[in-house]
N, C-alpha and C positions, 0 to 999 in steps of 0.2 A: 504494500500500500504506500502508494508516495505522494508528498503534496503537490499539487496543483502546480505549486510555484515553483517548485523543483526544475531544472534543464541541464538534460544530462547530455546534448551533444547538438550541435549547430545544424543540422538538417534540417529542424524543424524550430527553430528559436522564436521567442517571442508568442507564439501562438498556442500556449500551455493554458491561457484563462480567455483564447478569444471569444468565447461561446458568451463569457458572462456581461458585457458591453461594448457598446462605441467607446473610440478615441471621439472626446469632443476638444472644440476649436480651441479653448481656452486652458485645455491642458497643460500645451505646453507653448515655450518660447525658442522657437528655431536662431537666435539670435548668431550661430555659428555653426558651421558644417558638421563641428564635432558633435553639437546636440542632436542632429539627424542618426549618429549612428548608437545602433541599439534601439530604436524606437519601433513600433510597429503601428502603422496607421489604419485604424477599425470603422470604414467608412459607414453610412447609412443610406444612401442613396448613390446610384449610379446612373449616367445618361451616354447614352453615343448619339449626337445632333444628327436629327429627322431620322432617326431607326428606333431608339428606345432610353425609358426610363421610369426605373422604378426603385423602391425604397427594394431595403435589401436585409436582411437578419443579419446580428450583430455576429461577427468573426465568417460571414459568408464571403465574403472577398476583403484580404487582409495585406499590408504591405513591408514588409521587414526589413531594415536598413540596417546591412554590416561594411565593414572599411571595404570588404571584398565583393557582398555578393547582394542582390535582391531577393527576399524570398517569396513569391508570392501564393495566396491562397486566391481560389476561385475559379468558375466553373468556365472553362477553355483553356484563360491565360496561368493555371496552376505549373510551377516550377521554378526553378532556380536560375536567376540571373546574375553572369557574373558583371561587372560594374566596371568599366574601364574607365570611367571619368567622374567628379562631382563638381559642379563649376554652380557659383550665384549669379542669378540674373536680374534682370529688373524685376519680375514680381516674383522671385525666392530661388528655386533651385532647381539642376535640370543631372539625372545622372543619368548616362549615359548605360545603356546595358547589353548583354550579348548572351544567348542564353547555353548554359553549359553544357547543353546534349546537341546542341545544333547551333554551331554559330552561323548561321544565315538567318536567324531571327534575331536583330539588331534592333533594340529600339530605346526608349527612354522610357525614364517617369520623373514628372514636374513637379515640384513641390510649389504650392501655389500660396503665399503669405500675404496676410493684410498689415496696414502700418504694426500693428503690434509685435509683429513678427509669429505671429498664430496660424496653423494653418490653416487655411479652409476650405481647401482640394489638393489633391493630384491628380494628375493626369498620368495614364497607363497607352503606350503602343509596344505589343509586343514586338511587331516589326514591322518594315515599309508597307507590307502590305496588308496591315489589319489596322483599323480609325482608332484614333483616339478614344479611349473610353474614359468618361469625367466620373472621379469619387468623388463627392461629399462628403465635408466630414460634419456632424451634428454639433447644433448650439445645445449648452447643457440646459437642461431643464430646470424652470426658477426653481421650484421646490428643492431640490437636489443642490442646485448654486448656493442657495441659502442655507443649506442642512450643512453644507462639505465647509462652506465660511466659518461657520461657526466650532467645525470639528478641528480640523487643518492648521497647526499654524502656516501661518501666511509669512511672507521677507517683509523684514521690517516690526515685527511682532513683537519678538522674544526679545529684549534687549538688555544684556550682560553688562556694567559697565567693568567688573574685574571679576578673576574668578573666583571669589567668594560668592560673589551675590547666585551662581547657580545652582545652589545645592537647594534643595527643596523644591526645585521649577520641574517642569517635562515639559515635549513638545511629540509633538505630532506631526511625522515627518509626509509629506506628499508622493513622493516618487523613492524606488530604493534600485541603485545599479548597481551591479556585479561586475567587480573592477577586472575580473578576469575572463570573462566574455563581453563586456563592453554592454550586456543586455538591459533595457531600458523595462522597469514596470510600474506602471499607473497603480501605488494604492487604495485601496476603497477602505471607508468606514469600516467595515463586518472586517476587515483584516485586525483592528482595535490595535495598530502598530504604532507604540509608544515607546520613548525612549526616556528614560527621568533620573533624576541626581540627587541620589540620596544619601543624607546624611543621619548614622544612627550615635546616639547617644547612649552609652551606658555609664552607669555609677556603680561603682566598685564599691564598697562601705569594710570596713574592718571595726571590728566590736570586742568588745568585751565584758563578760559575766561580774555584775554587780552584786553583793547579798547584802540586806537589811534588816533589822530585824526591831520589834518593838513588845512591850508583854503581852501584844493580843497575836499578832500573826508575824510570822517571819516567809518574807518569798523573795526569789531571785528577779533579776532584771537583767536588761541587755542595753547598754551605752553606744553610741557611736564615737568612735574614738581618733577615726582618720578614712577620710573620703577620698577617693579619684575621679574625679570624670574622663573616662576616652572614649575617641571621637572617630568613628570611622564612615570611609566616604564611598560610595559604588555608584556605579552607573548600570543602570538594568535596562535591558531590551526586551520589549513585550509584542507579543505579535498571536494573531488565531492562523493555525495552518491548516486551509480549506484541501480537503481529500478525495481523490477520485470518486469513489465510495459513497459522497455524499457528508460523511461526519467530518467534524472539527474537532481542535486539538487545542487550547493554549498554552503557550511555551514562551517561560520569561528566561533570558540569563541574566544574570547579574556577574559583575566585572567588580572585583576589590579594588580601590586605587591609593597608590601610594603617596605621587603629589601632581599636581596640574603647571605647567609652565606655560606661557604667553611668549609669542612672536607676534610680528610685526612683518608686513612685506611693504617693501620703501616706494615700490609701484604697485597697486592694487591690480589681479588678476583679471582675465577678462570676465571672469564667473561675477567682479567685483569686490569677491573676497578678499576683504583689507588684515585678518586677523585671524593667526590660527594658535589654536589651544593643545598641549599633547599632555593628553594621559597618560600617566606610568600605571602600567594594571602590575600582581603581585607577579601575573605571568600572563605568557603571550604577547602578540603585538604590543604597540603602543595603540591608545587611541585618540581620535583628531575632529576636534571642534572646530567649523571656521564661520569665521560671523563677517558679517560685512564694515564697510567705514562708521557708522552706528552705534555698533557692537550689539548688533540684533543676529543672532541666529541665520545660519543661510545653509550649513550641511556639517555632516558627520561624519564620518569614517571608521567600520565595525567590524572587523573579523573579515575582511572583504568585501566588503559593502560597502557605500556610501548610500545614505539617504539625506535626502533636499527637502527642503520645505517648501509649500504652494508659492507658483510664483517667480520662482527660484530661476 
């Protein structure tokens, strides 16, 4: 039994949860080439001008962007495209592709962005001689926009000014990528993937036995004689892992941390990220907080993971 979100090998990437929704437009920010890859685009509506168009089930035609290849889902154009080029255009992005059982089907697909840099189609030709087919991708639904605002942190949110002030905070990460396949995944609420900094408290007391006694009753007692408070710090990952199966699972780690250190980068990244944080765990990796010029929260860095906050 394996979870949902599990990907054990690039044949088939990205498209482990496409059955459970659209990509919508406001997901994400193509703001640079390298955000296109690992994402999979989960369109809702498809048109080929004067032949057809109709709304489409969600992961029915699907678009997978890796450094090397395209993967696509859907009924004709289903297969593997390798990618010879990624170039920006005037209205977003155009890769070029060439398909890997037959390179005589040369084609592209357009990444089609509004000023925000959102998408809000692609364009698919498998090759010269099949049309253009237009995806759609869907605006989210207000209900939903307002339910995910309010679950999500958002950039700009969270805001840390040293690293004392984060211990008792959590946040709620939007998106989580797999530093080692590059693979992009849209969190959803029912995932409940939280990340939080906790600080526990314990008081240590050392005592000692008192006796008293008077002519009506004699009993013993117990003094406090010398106290400690120690102070220990973790960071816990909480997440539900949804299973073929049908059932769910939650599964928290918690990470002991020894101390937190602050950098500084002298040109802010293109991500924006002005400020990064390294945890010393008692073991394994380090882990890495980076917050923007602000010092609000912008992503993290977990065991291989990094997760982003909405926005991001």
């Amino acid at each position: 039994m394996k979870p949902i979100i599990a990907i054990t090998f690039l044949l088939l990437p990205l498209l482990t949860r496409a059955q459970r929704d659209y990509t919508f437009i406001t997901d994400r920010s193509f703001y640079d080439i390298e955000v296109l890859l690992g994402y999979d685009f989960r369109p809702y509506q498809v048109e080929i001008p004067d032949q057809m168009d109709r709304t489409i089930r969600p992961g029915e035609y699907s678009f997978g962007v890796t450094r090397t290849h395209l993967y696509v889902e859907g009924p004709e154009i289903q297969g593997v495209y390798q990618i010879s080029s990624i170039s920006p255009t005037e209205y977003g992005y155009i890769l070029q592709t060439i398909n890997a059982r037959d390179a005589r089907l040369s084609g592209h697909l357009k990444v089609i962005l509004n000023q925000w840099s959102h998408a809000e189609a692609v364009v698919f030709r498998r090759s010269p001689d099949d049309p253009e087919m237009i995806f759609y991708l869907a605006s989210i639904p207000d209900k939903r926009r307002k339910a995910e605002s309010a679950f999500f942190t958002d950039w700009d949110e969270t805001v840390l000014p040293h690293p004392d002030s984060l211990w008792g905070k959590s946040i709620r990460p939007f998106f989580r990528l797999d530093q080692e396949t590059g693979i992009q995944e849209r969190l959803l609420m029912e995932d409940s993937t939280t990340i939080s900094f906790v600080e526990k408290i314990t008081i240590e007391e050392k005592t000692k036995e008192v006796s008293s006694s008077d002519s009506l009753a004699v009993a013993d007692s117990v003094i406090v004689v010398k106290s400690k408070e120690i102070r220990e710090y973790f960071v816990e990952l909480r997440s539900t892992l949804h299973f073929t199966d049908g059932t769910s699972e939650d599964r928290t780690e918690r990470y002991p941390i020894k101390k937190v250190v602050e950098r500084e980068f002298k040109t802010p990244r293109i991500t924006e990220e002005r400020y990064e944080w390294e945890f010393t765990p008692d073991k394994g990796d380090p882990i890495y907080l980076y917050l923007n010029g602000r010092h609000a929260v912008a992503s993290m860095k977990i065991d291989g993971k990094t997760y982003q906050v909405r926005g991001y």
